[in-house]
C-alpha positions in Angstrom: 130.4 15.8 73.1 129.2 14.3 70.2 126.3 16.1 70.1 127.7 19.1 69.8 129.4 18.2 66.7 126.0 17.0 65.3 124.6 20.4 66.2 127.2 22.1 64.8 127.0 20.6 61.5 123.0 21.0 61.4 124.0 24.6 61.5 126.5 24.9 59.3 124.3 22.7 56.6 121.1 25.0 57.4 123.7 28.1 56.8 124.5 26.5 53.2 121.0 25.5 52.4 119.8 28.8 53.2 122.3 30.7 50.8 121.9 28.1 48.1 118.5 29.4 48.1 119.1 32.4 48.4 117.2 33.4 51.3 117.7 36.3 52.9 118.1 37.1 56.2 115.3 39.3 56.3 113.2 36.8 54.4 114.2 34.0 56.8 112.7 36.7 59.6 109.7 37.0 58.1 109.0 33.5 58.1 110.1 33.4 61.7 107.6 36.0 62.7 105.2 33.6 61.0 105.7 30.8 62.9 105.4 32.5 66.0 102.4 34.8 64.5 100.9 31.3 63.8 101.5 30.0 66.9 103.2 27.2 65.3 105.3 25.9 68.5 101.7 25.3 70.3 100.2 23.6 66.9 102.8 21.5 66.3 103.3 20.2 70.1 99.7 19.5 69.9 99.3 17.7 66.7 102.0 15.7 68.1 100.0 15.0 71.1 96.6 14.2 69.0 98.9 12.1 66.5 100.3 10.1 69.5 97.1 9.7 70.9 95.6 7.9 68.3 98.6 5.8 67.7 98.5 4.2 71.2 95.1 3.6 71.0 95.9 1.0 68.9 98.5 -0.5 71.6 97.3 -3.4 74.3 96.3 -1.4 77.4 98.6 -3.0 79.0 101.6 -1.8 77.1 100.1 1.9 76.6 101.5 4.1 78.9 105.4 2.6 78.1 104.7 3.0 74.8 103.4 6.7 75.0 106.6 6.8 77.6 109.0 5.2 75.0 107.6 7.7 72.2 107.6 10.8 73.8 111.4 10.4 74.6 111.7 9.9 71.1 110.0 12.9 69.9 111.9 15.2 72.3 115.1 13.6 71.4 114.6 13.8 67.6 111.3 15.7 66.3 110.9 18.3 69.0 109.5 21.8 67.8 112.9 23.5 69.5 114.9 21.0 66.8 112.6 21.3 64.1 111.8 25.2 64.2 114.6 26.5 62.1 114.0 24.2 59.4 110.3 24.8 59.4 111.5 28.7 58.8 113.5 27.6 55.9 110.9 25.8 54.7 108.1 28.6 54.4 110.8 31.2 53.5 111.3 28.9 50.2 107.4 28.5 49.6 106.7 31.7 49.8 107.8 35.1 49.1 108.9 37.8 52.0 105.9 39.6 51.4 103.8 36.5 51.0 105.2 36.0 55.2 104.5 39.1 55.9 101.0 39.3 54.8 100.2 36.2 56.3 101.8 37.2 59.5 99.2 40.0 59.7 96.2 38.1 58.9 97.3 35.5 62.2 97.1 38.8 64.0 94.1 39.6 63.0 90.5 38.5 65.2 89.8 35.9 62.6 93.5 34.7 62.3 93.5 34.2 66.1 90.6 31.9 65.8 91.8 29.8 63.3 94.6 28.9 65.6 92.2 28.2 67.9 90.4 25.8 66.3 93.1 24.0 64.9 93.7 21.9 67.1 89.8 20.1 67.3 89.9 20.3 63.5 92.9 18.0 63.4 91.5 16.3 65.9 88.0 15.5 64.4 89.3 15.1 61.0 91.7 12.6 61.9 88.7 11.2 63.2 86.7 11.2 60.4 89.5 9.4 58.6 89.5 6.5 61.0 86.3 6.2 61.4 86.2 5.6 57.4 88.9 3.1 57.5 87.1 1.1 60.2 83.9 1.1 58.5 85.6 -0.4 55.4 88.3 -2.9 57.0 87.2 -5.6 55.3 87.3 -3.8 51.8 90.5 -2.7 52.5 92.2 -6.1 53.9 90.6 -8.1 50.5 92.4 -5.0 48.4 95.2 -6.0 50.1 95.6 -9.3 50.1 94.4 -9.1 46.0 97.4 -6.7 45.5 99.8 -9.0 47.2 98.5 -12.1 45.8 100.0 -10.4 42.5 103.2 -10.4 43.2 
């Protein structure tokens, strides 16, 4: 019962962000068909999978699969696409302009638009990656910068 409550105020707070910006609801549309153009539900999902993936890699083996268990219950509960879309539409209806939505909803239709959704995903992936694999390779800088800057203190 609770929950519902929580829900209900998430709306009503989303309504009063929204026409404190004064978004309209056509604008708020456009950036909808964006998301969707974008195929931002299967991105996100997906990033979320990568994202956790690289996380419990860092877990003992042993305690792996409960954490991935443990997380993912998290993330439905509390960052799940379905809870998060709505805001993500506010959020590109402020950075950019109706138009701006619209014009970009076009171009994810487009051939080329279609492929860079494709190869999102392994971008991510690798580039994540990359960044890790330049951490790792400089640990040991990294721990001494540490322990220098806490030495400060």
């Amino acid at each position: 019962m609770k929950l519902k409550y929580f829900f209900a105020a998430a709306a009503m707070f989303l309504c009063v962000s929204v026409k404190a910006q004064n978004i309209t609801p056509s604008h708020l549309k456009a950036a909808d068909d964006l998301l969707t153009a974008a195929r931002a539900d299967t991105l996100y999902k997906q990033n979320m999978a990568t994202m956790l993936n690289q996380a419990s890699g860092r877990i003992p083996e042993a305690q792996r699969a409960k954490f991935v268990t443990v997380m993912n219950a998290f993330m439905a509960k509390y960052i799940s696409w379905e809870l998060l879309k709505d805001q993500m539409a506010v959020l590109y209806a402020k950075e950019f302009t109706e138009k701006e939505l619209k014009d970009l909803t076009a171009f994810y239709n487009t051939p080329l638009g279609k492929k860079l959704n494709s190869k999102q995903p392994i971008l991510l992936q690798k580039g994540a990656e990359m960044g890790q694999l330049a951490v790792q390779s400089h640990q040991s800088e990294l721990e001494k910068m540490m322990q220098d800057a806490f030495k400060e203190q």
